[in-house]
N, C-alpha and C positions, 0 to 999 in steps of 0.2 A: 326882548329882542330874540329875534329867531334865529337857528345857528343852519348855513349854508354852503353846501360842498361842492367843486364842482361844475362850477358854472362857468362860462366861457369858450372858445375858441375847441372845442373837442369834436372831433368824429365820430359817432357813435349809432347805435344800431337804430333803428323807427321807435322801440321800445326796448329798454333797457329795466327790467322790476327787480326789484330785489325782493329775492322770493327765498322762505328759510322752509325747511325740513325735509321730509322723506321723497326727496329729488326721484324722478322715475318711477314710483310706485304704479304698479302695472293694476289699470281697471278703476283706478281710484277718481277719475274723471269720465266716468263714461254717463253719466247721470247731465253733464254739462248738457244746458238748452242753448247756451250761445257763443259763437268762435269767432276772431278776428282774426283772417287768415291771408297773409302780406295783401290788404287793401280791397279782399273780398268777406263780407257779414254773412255770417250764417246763424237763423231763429230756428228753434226746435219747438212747436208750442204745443198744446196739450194734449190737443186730437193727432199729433201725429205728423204733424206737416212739416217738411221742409223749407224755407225760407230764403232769400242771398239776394243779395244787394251790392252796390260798391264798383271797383274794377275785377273784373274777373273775365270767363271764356266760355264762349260759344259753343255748339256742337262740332262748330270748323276750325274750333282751338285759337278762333281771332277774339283779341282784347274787345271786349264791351263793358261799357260802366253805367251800370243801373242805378239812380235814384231812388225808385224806388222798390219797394219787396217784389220780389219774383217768389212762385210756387215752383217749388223746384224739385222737390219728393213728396210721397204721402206713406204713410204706414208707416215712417221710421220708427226704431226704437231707440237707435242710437247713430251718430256721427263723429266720427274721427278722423284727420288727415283726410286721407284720399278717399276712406272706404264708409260705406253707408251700411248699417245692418238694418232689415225691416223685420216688419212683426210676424211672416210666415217666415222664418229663418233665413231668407236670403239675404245674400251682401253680394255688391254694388260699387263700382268706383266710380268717383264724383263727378269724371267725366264723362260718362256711359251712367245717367242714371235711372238710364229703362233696360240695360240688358245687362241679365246676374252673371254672377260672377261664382264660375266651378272651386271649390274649395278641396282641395285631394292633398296628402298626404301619400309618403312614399315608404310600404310597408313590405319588406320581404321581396322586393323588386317589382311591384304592383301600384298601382295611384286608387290609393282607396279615399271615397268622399267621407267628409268633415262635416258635423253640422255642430252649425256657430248655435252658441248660447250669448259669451259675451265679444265683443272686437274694441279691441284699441290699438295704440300707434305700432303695429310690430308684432302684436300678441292675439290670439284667440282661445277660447276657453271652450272645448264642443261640451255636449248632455252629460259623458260619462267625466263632468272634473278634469280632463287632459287637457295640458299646458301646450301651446304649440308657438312658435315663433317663425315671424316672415320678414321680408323684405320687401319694401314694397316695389320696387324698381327692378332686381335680378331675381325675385320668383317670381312677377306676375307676367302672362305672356299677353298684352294688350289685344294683340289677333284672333288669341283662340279665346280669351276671356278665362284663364283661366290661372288660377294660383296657389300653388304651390308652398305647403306650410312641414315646418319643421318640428318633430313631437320633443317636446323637454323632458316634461314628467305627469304624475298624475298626484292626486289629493293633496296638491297645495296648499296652504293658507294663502300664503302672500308671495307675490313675485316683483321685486325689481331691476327696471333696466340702466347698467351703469355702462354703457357705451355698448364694451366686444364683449362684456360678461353679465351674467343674469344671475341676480343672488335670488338664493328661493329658502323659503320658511316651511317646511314640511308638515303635517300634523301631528307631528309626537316634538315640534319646535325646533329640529333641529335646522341648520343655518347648509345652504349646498351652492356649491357656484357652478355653474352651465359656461360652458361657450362652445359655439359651433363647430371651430377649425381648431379649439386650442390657444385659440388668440390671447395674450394678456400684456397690451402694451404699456401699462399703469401699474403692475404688482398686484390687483385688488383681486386676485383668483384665492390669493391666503396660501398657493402652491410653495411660496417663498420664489420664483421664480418669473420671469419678465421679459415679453419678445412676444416674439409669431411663432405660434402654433405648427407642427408639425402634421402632416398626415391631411384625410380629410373627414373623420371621424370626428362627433360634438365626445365633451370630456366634459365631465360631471368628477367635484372635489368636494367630500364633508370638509366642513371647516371649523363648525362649533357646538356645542349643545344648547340647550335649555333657552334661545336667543328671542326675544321680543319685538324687535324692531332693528332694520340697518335703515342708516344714514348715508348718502354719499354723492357728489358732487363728482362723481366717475373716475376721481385721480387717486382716491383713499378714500376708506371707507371705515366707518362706525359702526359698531354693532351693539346695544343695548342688550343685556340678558333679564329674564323676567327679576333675580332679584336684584336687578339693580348694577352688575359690574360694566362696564366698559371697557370692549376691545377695542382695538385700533390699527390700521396695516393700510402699503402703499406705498409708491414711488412718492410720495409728495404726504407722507402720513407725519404726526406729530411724532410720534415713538420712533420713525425714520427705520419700517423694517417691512418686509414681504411678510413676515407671518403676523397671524393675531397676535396679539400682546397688549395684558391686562393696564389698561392706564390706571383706570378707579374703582371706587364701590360707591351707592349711593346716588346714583345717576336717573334720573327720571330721562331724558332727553337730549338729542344734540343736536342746532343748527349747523349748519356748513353749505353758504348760499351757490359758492363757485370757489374753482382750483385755488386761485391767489384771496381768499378772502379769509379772514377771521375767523375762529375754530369757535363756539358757544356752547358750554354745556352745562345744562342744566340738573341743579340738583336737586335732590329731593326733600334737602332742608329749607330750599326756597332761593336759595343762589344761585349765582349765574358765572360762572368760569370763562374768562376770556384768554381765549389765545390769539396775540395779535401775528398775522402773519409777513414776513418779508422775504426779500429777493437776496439770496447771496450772491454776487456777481462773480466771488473771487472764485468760489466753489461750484458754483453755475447750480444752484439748486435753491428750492421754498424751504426757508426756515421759522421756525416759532420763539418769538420773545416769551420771556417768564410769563406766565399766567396772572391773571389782574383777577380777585374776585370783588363781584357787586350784590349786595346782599337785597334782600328783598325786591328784586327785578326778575318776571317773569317771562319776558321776550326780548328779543333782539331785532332791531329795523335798522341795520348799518350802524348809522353816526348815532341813533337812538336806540332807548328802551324804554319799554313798557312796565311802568312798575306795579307794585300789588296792589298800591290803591288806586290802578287807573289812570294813573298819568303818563303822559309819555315827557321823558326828561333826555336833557343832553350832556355829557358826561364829559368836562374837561378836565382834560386829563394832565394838562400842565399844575391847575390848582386843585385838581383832585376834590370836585364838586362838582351835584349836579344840578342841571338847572331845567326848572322846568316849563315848555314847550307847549302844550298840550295837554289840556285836563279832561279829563270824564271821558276817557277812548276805548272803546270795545276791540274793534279794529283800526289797523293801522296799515296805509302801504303807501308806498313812496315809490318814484318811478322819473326814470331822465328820458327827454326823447329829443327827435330833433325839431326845432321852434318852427323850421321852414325845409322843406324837401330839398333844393339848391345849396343852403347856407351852413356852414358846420356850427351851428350853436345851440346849446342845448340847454334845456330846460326842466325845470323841475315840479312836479306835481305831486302833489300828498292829499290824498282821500281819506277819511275818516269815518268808524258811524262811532256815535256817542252812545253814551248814557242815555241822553233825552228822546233817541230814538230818530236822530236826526241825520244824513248822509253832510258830511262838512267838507269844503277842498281847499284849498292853500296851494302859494307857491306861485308858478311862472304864471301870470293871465295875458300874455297877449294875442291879441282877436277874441279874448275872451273863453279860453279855452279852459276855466276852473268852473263855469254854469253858472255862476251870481249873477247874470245879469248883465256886470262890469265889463267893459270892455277895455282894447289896450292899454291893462296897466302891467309894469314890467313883474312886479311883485305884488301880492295881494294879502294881505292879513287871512286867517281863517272865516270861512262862512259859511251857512248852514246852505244848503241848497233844497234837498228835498226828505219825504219822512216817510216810514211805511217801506223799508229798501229791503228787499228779499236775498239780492247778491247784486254788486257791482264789478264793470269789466271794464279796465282802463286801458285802452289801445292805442300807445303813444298820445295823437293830438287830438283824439277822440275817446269819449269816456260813455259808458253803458249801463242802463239798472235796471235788475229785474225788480218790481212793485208786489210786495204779497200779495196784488189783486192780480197781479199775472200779467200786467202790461209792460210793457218795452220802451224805455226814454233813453237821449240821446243829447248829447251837446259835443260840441268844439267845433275839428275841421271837418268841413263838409266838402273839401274842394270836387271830391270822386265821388260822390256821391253817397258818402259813408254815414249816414243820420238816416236817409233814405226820406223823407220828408217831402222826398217828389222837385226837390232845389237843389243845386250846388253852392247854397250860402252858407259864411260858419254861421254857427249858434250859439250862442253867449250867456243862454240859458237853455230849459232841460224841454226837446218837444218828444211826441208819442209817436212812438214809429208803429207799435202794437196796443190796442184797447187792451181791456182784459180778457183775459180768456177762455173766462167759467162765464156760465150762461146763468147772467143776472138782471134783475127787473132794477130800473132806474131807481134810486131813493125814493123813498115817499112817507110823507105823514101828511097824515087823514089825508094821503088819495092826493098829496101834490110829489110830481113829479120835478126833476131838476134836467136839462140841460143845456151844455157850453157846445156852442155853434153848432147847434143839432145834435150834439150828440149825448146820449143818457149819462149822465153823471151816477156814477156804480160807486156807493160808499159802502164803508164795511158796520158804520153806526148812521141810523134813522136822522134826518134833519129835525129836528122839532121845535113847534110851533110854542112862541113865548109873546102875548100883548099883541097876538095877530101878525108877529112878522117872523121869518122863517130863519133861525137860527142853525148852521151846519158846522162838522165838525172842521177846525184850524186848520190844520198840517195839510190833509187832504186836499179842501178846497184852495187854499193857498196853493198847492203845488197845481192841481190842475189850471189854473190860471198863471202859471209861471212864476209864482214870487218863491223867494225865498224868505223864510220864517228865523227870528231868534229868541226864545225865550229867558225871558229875564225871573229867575226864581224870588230877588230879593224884592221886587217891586210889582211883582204878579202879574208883570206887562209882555205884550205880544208885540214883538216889531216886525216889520214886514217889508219885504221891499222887493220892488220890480222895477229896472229901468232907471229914471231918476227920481221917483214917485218912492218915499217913507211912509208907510202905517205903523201909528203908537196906539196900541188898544190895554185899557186896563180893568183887566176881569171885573165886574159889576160896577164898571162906570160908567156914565151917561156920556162922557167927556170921551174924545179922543184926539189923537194929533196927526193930521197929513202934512207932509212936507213940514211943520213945526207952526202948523197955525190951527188953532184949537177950534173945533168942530163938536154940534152934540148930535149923539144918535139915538133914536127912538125907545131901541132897548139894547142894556148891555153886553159883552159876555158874559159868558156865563159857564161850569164846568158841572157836565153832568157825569155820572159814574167813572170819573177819574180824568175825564177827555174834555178841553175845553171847545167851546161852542161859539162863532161868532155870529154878527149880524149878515147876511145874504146878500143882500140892496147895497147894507152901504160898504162893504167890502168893495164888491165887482164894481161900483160907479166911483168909490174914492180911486181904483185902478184902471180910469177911463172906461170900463165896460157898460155897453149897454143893458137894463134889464123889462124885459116881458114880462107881465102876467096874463098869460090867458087863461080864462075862468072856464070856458064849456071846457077845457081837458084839465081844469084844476094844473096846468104847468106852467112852470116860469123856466122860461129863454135867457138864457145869457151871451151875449153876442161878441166875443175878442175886438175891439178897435185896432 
């Protein structure tokens, strides 16, 4: 039985994730190829292009909503927020994305130019390693095109953003906190000290040495040192103080998702330290119950964790036992949204990839918004959906996945046109909004090509020829035809399913089962160097497809019904 938080009558944001560790960490997503950005999609894809889709704006700033992909930049390197950086160094906001954008700095009473190396939400990095920070709203002057950035410091390691103050990690490790005006409305400056900044000079505070990593959810903050001790400080910190102050020793890491949530810190023995946190009404402030430790748990997902051999378990805490959820989990994320734009009720969705290599979702499916297939049902047990997932992006009622082959799928709500599929329909299962996007010659053995409704089927193993009939690899072809795959390890069987249509295949049997009426097929699976293999024909026809062979180009057609 699965354990459920949560549900019901609540207000709550489009998306809601519960997202654990180094909160604001500056540049550490600039690599990101795809953003869901309030109800507008943006693809990055290999050559450079820019992409967008969805509800979004015009060059006249009026709402238009694209179905399908729009070309929107070229050359990019990276996209953040508002601003575009391309491959000759210029940057660009999103609204204006044919005229650059002047980057200066204000040195000895002069506006000297900037040249970007990295951009993200707030921050820039020019050639010579200098740290600079903006706003995107009060330094940019949209008329003249021009914006205006603030210098921190130089030879950083790492920098992050925790609201009105910027912690930075210097190259000799030691730990410095920035803020522009002096601001520190949360304590997390380590000053000991809490309010609005005087003057209008940026203030620069050492705060620690030897430091590895902060943590922080911008109300307190964590700081990890290389061997291992744990500080802590803040208006809302466990230790309940403005300066650092040594909590432990032996700490590899600390989640801490948001202000009001649960403190987790991990150690290095393999435990996991809970601080559960609450509301004192009488004293008007966040306080921490006694620490709970869980032993061999090496993550934290809210109401779950992730344990060391892989499972994801649920932890009650009345009988002090855990139970477990979810087996064979690599990744794990969980996420509430709202079920319907009008309606306050919320919903809950858990993505998964396994062990087996397979993308699984669970939780709320109505309209079908977990990809199986299934449609309105209110809750769904776990199911595999698709294999081969490179990075997945859940966007409230809409879910996203980059394919190692580099293409782009989509499911859920499509009301704005957010799958881009060229319809406003939802989707119930997973369609391709991007092919792949390396320049690849169609499958083939001996010189037979594959493709599904004209288009070249790009696998990453050869289809091969067994008793004359065309044997492709599982996962792959199953996914390009929509099904969803489960593999059964104790019985060596393939299940399959799309729609209301089951496939039972069992590796080197003649024998198979559709919908539970026993069928034989010509030749069996079969698994060649580690990857099983099924039959071609009778796959795509046990899933109503139609199939082709034409012989002067040695291809076979596969037609969707």
């Amino acid at each position: 039985m699965k354990k459920w938080f949560g549900l019901g009558l609540l207000v709550v944001l489009l998306l809601s994730s519960v997202s654990f560790g180094q909160q604001g960490k500056v540049f550490e997503g600039v690599d990101q190829v795809f953003w869901a950005d309030f109800g507008t999609q943006y693809f990055l894809d290999q050559e450079g292009t820019l992409w967008r889709w969805g509800s979004t704006f015009n060059d006249k700033y009026e709402v238009v909503v694209l179905n399908k992909p729009e070309k929107y930049a070229t050359q990019v390197v990276s996209f953040v927020d508002d601003w575009i950086l391309k491959k000759d160094g210029q940057v660009y906001n999103k609204y204006t994305p044919n005229q650059p954008v002047k980057i200066v700095t204000q040195k000895e009473g002069q506006s000297v130019a900037v040249d970007v190396v990295k951009l993200d939400k707030g921050f820039i990095l020019d050639a010579q390693n200098r740290l600079y920070r903006f706003d995107g709203i009060r330094d940019y002057s949209r008329k003249d095109h021009i914006l205006t950035v603030t210098f921190i410091a130089d030879d950083i390691k790492v920098a992050y953003e925790l609201y009105d103050v910027v912690a930075l990690i210097d190259k000799d490790n030691a730990l410095w906190m920035w803020s522009k005006h002096g601001d520190d409305y949360y304590g997390i400056s380590g000053s000991g000290k809490i309010g609005e900044g005087v003057g209008t000079e940026p203030t620069m505070i050492k705060v620690l040495d030897n430091v590895a990593e902060v943590i922080s959810e911008g109300f307190s903050v964590f700081a990890v040192t290389l061997n291992g001790d744990l500080y802590n400080w803040g208006r809302y910190s466990i230790n309940d103080s403005l300066l650092p102050k040594k909590m432990k020793s032996g700490v590899s890491t600390v989640y801490k998702p948001s202000t009001n949530s649960n403190a987790y810190i991990q150690m290095k023995d393999g435990s996991l330290i809970v601080y559960e946190a609450y509301y004192d009404y009488d004293q008007e402030k966040l306080k921490y119950k006694n620490p709970k430790t869980h032993q061999n748990m090496v993550r934290p997902y809210d109401y779950y964790f992730l344990s060391a051999d892989g499972n994801v378990v649920w932890y009650d805490e009345a009988k002090d036992v855990y139970e477990t959820v979810y087996k064979n989990v690599d990744t794990f994320q969980m996420d509430s949204f709202m079920l319907y734009p009008d309606e306050p009720y919320e919903g809950i969705k858990i993505i998964m990839m396994k062990k087996d290599g397979y993308l699984w979702t669970s939780g709320s499916n109505f309209a079908g918004l977990l990809g199986t297939g299934i449609e309105d049902e209110y809750f769904s047990e776990e199911q595999s959906v698709m294999t081969d997932v490179e990075r997945f992006f859940s966007a409230g009622r809409a879910t996203y996945v980059l394919k190692k082959d580099g293409s782009l799928w989509g499911w859920g709500s499509n009301l704005e046109g957010e799958l881009g599929d060229g319809t406003f329909t939802n989707r119930s299962k997973p369609v391709q909004i991007f092919g792949p996007v390396q320049k690849a010659k169609p499958a083939a053995s001996n010189g037979i090509s594959v493709y599904i409704d004209n288009v070249p089927l790009v696998l990453t193993n050869q289809p091969v020829l067994v008793s004359g009939r065309t044997l492709v690899p599982m996962g792959e072809f199953f996914s390009a035809l929509g099904a969803t795959v489960q593999w059964v390890a104790e019985t060596r069987t393939v299940i399959a399913k799309r729609g209301t249509t089951e496939i039972s295949i069992v590796i080197g049997s003649n024998k198979a089962l559709v919908n539970g009426k026993e069928v034989t097929i010509d030749v069996a699976a079969q698994v060649f160097d580690g990857r099983t293999f099924v039959p071609l024909a009778f796959v795509s026809q046990a899933l109503g497809e139609s199939v082709e062979w034409k012989g002067e180009t040695r291809s076979i057609y596969i037609k969707k019904n």
